[in-house]
N, C-alpha and C positions, 0 to 999 in steps of 0.2 A: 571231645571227652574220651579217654581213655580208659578201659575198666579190668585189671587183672587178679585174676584169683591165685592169693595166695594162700590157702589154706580149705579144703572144702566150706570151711565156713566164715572166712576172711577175705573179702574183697577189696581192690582198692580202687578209687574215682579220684580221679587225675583232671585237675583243671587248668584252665591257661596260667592260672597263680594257683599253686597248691594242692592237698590231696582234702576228700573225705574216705572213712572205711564204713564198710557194713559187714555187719556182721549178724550171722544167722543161725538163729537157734530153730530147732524143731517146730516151734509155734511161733514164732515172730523173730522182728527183726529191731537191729540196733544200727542207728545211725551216731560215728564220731567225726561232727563238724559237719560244715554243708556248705564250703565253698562262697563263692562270692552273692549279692544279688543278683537273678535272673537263675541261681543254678538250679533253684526247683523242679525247673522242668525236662531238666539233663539228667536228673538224679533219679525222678520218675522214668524215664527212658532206661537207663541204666538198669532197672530193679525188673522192668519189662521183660529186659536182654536177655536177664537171669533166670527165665519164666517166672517169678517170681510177682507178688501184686505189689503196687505202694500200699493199697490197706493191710498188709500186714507191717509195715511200721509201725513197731508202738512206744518206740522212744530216739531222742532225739538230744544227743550229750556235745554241749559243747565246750570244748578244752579252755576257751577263754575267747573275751568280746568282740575281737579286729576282726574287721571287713571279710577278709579271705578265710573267717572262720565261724563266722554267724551269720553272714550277708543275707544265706536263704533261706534263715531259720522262722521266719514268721511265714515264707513260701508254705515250708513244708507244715508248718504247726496248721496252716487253712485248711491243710487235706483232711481234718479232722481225727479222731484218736491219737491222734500222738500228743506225748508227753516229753516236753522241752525241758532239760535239767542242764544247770550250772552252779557253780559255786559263787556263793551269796554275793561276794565282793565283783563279779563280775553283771550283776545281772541288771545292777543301775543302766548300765550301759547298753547292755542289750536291749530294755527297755525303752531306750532312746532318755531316758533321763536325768542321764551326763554323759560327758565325752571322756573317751580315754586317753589317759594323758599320754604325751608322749615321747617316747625313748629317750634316754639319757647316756650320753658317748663315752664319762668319764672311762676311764683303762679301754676304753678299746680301740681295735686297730683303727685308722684312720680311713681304709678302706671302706670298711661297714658307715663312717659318717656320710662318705662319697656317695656310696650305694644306696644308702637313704637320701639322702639329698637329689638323687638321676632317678628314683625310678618313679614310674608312673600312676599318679593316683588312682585306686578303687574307689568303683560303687559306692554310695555309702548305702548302709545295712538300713531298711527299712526296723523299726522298734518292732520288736517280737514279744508275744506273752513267755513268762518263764513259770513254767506251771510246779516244779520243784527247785532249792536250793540246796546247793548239796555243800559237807562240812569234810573238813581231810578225817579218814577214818571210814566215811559212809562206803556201803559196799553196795552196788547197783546187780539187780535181777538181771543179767545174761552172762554168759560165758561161764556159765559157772561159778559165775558169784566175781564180779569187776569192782577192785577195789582202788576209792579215788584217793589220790596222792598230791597234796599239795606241792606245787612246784613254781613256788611264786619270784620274780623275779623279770620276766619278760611283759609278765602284768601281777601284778600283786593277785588276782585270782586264778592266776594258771594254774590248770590241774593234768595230772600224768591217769591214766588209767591202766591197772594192771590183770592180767585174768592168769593167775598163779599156777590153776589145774593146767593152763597150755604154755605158758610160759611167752605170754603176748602184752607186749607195753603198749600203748599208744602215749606219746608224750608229745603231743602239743607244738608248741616252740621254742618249748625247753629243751630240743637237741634236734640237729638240722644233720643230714647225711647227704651235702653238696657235690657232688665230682668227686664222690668216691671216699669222700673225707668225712668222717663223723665228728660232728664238731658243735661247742656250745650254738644256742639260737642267737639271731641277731636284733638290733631292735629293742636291746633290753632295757625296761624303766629302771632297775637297780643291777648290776651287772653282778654284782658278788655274791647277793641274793640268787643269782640266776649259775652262779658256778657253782655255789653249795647246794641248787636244784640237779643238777647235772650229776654232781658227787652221789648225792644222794640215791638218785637210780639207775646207778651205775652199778651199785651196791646189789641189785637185785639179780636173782636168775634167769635170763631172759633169753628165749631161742627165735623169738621172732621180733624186730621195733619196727614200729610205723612212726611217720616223722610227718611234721605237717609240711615239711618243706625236703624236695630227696629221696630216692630210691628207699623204700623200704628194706630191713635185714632181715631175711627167712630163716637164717639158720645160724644160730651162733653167736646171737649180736648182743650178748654178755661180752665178748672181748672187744669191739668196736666201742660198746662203752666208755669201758674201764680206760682203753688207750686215749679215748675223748678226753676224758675226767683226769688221768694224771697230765696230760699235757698242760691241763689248765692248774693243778695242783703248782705247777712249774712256774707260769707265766701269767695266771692268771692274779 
């Protein structure tokens, strides 16, 4: 596991599939996403690294249900005090009680079918408590106020998170920054759904995105957007 700070109060957690971020306020901490199952204990390590305790975790937001994004969220919700929040449409799943459906090809490249078809099953996610459900609109206690964003299309409950005073996105799987390429996510249950996600906050003032899949943008990643978003305007 890999852990780089972007931002004194922005970190990221790099897994074999995927990222989580933390992020840290004065009195506690915020975790977006948690990696696959088993990464509880990588993530506790990780927060160690930082001098930092995991009992200052006191929440724990996940962007949307797949494996490589809530795997270790019933790990981390054991450790006590922490508060598990997603958006309502997602949390059947979390709970373990449905499955999430899955991805539909129609318009996309053929590539992404191939890709999904090769690559290698995850963990699956142990069912986790979801102690909050959140609505497009709620605005969650850190960063100065994290306002969530519906960004439905890669799962009908996907959600983007924005902290406006630093100009910090977290979007999910709603936008992947692959080999240098910003580009819609792959995988998506409704694909058009998931391009007028991308349009949408692409729209926004952003100086720094974290992507759940891909180098994060430190600086400037308003324009990386935007060229995302009209390509697909184009093609999509």
């Amino acid at each position: 596991m890999r852990i780089a700070e972007l931002s004194p109060q922005l970190y990221q957690l790099s897994f074999e599939v995927g990222h989580a971020y933390l992020w840290r306020d004065t009195d506690s901490l915020t975790l977006i996403d948690t990696g696959t199952a088993g990464s509880g204990k990588l993530i506790a390590r990780s927060i160690k690294c930082l001098g930092l305790s995991p009992e200052e975790l006191n929440h724990v937001v996940l962007t949307h249900a797949h494996e490589d994004h809530a795997g270790a969220a019933a790990e981390i919700e054991a450790w006590g005090g922490v508060t598990v929040i997603a958006h309502r449409l997602e949390v059947p799943v979390i709970r373990g009680e449905s499955i999430a459906p899955k991805p539909a090809f129609e318009g996309a490249p053929d590539w992404e079918r191939k890709l999904y078809e090769t690559k290698p099953p995850l963990p699956s996610a142990p069912p986790a408590r979801v102690n909050r459900e959140l609505e497009e609109g709620d605005v969650l206690n850190f960063g100065g106020g994290a306002h969530v964003l519906g960004a439905p299309g890669h799962t009908d409950g996907s959600i983007a998170l924005y902290l406006p005073k630093t100009g910090v996105l977290f979007t999910g799987d709603a936008i992947a920054n692959e080999g240098g390429r910003t580009m819609l996510g792959v995988f998506n249950t409704e694909r058009n759904r998931a391009i007028a996600s991308l349009r949408r906050l692409a729209e926004l003032e952003v100086e720094t995105a974290c992507f759940g899949h891909g180098d994060p943008i430190v600086k400037g990643a308003s324009a990386a957007l935007r060229e995302a978003a009209n390509f697909h305007e184009v093609t999509g």
